[in-house]
N, C-alpha and C positions, 0 to 999 in steps of 0.2 A: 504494500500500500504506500503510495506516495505521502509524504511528508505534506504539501500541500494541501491538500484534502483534510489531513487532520488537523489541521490548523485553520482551513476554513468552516469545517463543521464544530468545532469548539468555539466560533466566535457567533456560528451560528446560534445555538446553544443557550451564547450568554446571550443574544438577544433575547432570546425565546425567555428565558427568566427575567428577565428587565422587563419583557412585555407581561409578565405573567406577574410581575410585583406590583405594574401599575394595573393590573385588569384583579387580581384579589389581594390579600390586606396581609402581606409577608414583606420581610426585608429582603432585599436586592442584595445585599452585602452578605446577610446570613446564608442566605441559597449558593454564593457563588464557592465561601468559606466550606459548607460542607460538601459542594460538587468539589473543589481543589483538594482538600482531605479526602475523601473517596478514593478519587481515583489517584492520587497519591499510595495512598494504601493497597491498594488494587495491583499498581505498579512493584510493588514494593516486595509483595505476595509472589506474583507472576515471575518476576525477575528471580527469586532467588536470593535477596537478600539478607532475608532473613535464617536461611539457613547456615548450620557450621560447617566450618571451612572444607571439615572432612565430606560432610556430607555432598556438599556441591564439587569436591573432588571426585567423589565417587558417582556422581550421577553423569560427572562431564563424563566417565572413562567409559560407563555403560551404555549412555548414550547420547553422542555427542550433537545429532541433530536435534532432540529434543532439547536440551539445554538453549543452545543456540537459538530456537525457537521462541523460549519462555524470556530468553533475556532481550531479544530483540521485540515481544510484544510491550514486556516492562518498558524501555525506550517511548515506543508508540504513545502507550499510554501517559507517560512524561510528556510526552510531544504535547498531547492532549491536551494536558493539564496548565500548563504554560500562560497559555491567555488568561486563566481562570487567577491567578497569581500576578502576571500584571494587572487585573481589572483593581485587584483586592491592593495593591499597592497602591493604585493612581485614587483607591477610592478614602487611601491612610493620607495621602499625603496631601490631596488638595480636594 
């Protein structure tokens, strides 16, 4: 999947939640806060982070196309996540 595409559908996204904060009675800020923690998390899981060292040693050696897999969706989902984290920046700062 291109990089582009997840970047334009996560801005799409955040419109759709802007549109949806001014059309029912939620924060803008909160909905972006827990869509950016989400898939944060989601990323986090996918990738293999969290496991011990041995473990992700032993799963690269069993199989290495699945690893490679799991870690390039982690990335995606980062990709994802990105706008969701500048919105929440530009919405601290000014």
């Amino acid at each position: 999947m291109k990089k582009g595409y997840l970047l334009v559908g996560s801005i799409g996204l955040i419109l759709l939640s802007y549109l949806g904060s001014m059309l029912f009675d939620y924060s803008f800020y909160a909905a972006i806060q827990w869509i950016a923690g989400a898939l944060t998390i989601v990323a986090i899981i996918l990738s293999g982070a969290l496991a011990n060292g041995d473990r992700v040693r032993s799963n690269y050696a069993t199989n290495q196309e699945r690893t490679k897999t799991g870690v390039f969706t982690g990335w995606n989902i980062l990709i994802f996540a990105i706008p969701f984290y500048l919105v929440m920046m530009y919405i601290e700062l000014f």
